[in-house]
N, CA, C and O of each residue as an XYZ file, in Angstrom:
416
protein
N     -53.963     58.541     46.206
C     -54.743     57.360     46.530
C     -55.333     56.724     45.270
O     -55.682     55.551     45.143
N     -55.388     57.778     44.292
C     -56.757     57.172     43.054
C     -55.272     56.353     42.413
O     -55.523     55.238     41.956
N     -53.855     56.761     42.338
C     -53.402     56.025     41.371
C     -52.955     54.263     42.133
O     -52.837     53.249     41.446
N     -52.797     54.316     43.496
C     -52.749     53.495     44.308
C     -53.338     52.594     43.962
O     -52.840     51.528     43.600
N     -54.956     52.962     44.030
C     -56.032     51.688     43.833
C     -56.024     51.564     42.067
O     -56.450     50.419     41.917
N     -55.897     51.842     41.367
C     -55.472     51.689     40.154
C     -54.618     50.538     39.873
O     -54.952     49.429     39.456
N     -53.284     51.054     40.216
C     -52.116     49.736     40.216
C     -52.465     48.860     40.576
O     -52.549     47.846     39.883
N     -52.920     48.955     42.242
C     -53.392     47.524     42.606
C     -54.448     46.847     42.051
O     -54.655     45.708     42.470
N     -55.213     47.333     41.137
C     -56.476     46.594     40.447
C     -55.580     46.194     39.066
O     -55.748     45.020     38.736
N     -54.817     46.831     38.349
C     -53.759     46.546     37.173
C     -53.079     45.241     37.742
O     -53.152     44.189     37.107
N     -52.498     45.313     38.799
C     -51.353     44.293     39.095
C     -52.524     42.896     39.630
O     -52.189     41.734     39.863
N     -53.934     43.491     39.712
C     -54.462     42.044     40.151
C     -55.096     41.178     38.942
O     -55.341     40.013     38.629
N     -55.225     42.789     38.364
C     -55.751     41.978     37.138
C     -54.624     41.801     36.336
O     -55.336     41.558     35.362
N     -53.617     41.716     35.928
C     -52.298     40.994     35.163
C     -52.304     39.249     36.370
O     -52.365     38.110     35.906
N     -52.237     39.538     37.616
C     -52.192     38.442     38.365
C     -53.259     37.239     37.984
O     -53.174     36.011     37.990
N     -54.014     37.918     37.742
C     -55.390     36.738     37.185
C     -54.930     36.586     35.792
O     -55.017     35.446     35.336
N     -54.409     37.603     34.945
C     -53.988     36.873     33.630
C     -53.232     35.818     33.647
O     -53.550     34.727     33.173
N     -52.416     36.027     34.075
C     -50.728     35.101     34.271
C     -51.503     33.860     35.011
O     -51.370     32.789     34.418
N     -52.145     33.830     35.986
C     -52.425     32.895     36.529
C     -53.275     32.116     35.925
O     -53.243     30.906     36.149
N     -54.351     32.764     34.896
C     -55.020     31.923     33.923
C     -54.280     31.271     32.378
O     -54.581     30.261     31.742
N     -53.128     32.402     32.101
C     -52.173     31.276     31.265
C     -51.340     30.506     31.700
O     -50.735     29.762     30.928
N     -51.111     30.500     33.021
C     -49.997     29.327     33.487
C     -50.839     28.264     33.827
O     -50.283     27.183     34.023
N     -52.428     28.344     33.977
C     -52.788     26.990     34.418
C     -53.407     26.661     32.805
O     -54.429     25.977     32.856
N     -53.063     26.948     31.706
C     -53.598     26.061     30.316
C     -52.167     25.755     29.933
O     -51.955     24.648     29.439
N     -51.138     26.609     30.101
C     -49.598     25.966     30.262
C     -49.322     24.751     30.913
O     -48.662     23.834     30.426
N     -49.965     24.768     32.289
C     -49.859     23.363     33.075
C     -50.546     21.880     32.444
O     -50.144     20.723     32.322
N     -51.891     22.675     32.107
C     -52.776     21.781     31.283
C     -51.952     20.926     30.363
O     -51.596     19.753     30.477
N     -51.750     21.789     29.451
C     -50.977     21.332     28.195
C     -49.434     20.784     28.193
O     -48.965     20.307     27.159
N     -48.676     20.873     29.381
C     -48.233     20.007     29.706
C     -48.507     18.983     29.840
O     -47.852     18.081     29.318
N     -49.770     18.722     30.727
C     -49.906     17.469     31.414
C     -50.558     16.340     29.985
O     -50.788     15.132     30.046
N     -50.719     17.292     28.779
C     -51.546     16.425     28.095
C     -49.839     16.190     26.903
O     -49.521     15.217     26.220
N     -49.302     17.174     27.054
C     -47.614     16.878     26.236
C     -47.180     15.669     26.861
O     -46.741     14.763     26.153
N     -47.274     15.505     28.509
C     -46.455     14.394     29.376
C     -47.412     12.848     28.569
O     -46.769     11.931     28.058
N     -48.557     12.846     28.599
C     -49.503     11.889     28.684
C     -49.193     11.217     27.333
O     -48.891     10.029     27.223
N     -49.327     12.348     26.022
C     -48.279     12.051     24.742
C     -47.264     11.672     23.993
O     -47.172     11.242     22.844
N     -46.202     12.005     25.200
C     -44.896     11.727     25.234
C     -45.027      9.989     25.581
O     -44.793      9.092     24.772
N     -45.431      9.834     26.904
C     -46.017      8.753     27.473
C     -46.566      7.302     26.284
O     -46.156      6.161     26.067
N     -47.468      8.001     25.862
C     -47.969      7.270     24.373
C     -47.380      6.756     23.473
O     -47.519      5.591     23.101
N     -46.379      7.883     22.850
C     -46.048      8.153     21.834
C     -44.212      6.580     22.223
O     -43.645      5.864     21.397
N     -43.948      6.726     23.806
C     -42.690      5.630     24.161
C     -43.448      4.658     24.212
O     -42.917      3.549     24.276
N     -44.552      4.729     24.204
C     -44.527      2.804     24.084
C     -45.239      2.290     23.410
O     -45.822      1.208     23.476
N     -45.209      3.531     22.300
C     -45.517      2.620     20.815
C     -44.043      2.587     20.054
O     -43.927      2.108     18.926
N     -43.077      3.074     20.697
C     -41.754      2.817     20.709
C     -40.990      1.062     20.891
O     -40.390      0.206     20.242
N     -41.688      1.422     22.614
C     -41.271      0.137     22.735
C     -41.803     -1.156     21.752
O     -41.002     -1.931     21.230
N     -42.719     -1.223     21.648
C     -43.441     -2.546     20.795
C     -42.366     -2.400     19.748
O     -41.602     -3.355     19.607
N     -42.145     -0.919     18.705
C     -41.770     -1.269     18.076
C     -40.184     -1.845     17.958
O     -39.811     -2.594     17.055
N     -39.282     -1.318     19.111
C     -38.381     -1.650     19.807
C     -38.521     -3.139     19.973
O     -37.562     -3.806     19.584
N     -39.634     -3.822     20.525
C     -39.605     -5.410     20.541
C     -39.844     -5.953     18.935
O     -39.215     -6.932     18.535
N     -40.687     -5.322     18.162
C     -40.323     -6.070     16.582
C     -39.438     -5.947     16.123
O     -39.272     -6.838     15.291
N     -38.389     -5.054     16.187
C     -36.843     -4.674     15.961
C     -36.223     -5.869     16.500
O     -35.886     -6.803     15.772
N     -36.076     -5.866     17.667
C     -35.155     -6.893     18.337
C     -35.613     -8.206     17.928
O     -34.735     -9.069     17.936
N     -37.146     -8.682     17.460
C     -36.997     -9.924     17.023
C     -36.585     -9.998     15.415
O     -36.241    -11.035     14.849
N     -36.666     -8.963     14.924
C     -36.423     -9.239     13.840
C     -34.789     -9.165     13.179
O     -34.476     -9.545     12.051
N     -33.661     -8.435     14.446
C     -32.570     -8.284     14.410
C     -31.990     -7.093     13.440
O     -31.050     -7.080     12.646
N     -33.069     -5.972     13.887
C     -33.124     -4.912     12.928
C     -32.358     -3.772     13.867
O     -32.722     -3.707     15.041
N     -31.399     -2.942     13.443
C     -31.038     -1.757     14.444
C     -32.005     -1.270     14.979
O     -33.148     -1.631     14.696
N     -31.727     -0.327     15.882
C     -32.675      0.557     17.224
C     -32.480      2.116     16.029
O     -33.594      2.502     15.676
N     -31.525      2.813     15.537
C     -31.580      3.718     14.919
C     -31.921      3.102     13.066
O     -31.504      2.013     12.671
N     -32.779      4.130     12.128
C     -33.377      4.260     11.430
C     -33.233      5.934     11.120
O     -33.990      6.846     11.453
N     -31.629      5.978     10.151
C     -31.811      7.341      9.692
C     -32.324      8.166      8.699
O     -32.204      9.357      8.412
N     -32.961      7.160      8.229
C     -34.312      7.511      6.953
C     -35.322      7.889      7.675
O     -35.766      9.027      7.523
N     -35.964      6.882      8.736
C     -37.166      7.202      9.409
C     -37.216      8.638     10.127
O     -38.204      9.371     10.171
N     -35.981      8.885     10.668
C     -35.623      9.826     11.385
C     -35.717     11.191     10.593
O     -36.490     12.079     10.954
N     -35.025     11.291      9.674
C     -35.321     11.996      8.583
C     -36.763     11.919      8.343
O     -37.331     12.947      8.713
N     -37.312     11.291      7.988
C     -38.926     11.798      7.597
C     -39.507     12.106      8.741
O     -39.965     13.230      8.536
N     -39.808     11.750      9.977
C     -40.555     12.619     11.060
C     -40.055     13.790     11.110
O     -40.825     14.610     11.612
N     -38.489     14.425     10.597
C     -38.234     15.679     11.173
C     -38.694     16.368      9.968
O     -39.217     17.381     10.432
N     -38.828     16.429      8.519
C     -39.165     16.916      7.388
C     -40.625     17.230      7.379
O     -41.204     18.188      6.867
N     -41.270     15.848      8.300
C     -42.858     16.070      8.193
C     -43.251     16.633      9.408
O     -44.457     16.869      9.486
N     -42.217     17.053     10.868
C     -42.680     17.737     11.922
C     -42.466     19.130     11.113
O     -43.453     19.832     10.896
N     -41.378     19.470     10.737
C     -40.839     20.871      9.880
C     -42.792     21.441      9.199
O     -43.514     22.350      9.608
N     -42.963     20.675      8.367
C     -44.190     21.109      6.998
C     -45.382     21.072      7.812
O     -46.214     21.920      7.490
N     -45.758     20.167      8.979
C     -47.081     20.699     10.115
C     -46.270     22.013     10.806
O     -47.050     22.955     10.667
N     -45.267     22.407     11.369
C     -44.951     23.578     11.966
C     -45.051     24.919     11.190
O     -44.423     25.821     11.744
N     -45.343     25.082     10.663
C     -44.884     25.991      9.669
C     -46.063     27.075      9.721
O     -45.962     28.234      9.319
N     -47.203     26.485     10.291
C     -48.504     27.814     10.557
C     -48.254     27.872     12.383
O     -49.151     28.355     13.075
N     -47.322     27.484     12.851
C     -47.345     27.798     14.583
C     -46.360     28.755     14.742
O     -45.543     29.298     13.999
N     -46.725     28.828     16.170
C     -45.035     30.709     16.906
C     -44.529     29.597     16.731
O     -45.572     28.944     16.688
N     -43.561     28.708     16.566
C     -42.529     28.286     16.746
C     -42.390     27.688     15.413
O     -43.158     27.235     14.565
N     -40.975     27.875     15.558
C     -40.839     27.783     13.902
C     -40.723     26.163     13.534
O     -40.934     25.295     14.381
N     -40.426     25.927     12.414
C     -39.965     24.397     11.533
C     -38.413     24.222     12.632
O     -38.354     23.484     13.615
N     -37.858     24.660     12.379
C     -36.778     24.841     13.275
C     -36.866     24.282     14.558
O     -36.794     23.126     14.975
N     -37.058     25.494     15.140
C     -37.910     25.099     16.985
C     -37.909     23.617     17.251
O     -37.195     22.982     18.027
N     -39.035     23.123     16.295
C     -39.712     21.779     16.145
C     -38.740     20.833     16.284
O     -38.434     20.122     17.241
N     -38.086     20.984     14.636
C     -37.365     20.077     14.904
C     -35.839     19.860     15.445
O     -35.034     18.980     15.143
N     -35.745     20.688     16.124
C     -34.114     20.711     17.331
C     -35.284     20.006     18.367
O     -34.717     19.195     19.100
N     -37.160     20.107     18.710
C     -37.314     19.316     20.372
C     -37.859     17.833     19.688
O     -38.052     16.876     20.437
N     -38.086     17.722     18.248
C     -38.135     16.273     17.712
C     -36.994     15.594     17.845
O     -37.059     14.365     17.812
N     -35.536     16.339     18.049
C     -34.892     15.764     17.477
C     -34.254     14.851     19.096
O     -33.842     13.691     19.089
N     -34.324     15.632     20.177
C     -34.275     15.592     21.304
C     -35.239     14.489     21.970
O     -34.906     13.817     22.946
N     -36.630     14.381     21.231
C     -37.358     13.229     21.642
C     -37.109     12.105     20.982
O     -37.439     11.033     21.489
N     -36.447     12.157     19.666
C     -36.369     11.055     19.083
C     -35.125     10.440     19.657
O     -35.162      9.211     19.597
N     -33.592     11.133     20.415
C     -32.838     10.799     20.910
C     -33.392      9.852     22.134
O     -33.073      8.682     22.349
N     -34.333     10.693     22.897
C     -34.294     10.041     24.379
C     -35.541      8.655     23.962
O     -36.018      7.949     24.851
N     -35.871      8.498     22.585
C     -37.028      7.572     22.546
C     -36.067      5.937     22.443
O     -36.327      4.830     22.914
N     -34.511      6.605     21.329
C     -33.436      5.448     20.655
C     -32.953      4.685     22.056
O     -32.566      3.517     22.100
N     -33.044      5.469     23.038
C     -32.110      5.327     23.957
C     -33.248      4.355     24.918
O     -32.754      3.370     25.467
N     -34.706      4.608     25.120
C     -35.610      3.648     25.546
C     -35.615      2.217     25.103
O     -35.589      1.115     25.651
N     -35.677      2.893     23.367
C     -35.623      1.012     22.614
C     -34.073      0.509     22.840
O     -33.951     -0.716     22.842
N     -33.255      1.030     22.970
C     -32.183      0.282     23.119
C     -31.952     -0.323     24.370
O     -31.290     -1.354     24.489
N     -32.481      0.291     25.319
C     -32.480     -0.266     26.728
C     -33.227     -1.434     27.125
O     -33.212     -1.978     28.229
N     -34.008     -1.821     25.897
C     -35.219     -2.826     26.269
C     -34.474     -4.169     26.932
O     -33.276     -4.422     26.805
N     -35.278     -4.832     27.539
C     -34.105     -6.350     27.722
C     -34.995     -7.390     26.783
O     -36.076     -7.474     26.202
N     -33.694     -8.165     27.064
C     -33.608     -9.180     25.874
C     -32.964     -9.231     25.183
O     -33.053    -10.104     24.320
């Protein structure tokens, strides 16, 4: 019986762990989504000074420096320079593909 109530106090208390890092996981999603959010439609504007100015939607210099300067802030986090920039590189795809879609 004693190891019974044991486990079940272990497995409730891991249950309250997990359940208290999945809701700052959720959190921090919701503040990644809100960012992401931000971060496209200061896209777009710039997507509309592009198009008036008759400038391409890709910029492989620019592109290059956000991933060099996401790399050198990553570099004190668990996830490596790397990590970073393979999901920069993935946002900067789905951002080209926003400004290019713009109308007009």
């Amino acid at each position: 019986m004693l190891g019974t109530s044991l486990r079940g106090e272990t497995e409730t208390s891991t249950d309250a762990q997990l359940a208290k890092c999945r809701a700052q996981i959720d959190e921090a999603d919701e503040q990644l989504v809100q960012w992401l959010n931000r971060r496209a439609a200061i896209v777009v504007e710039v997507g509309k000074i592009k198009k008036r100015a008759k400038l391409p939607v890709t910029a492989p210099a620019r592109e290059r420096q956000v991933l060099a300067r996401i790399a050198e802030k990553g570099k004190a986090g668990p996830l490596s320079p790397e990590a970073l920039q393979r999901i920069y590189a993935t946002i900067i795809q789905e951002m080209k593909g926003l400004e290019k879609n713009l109308p007009g």
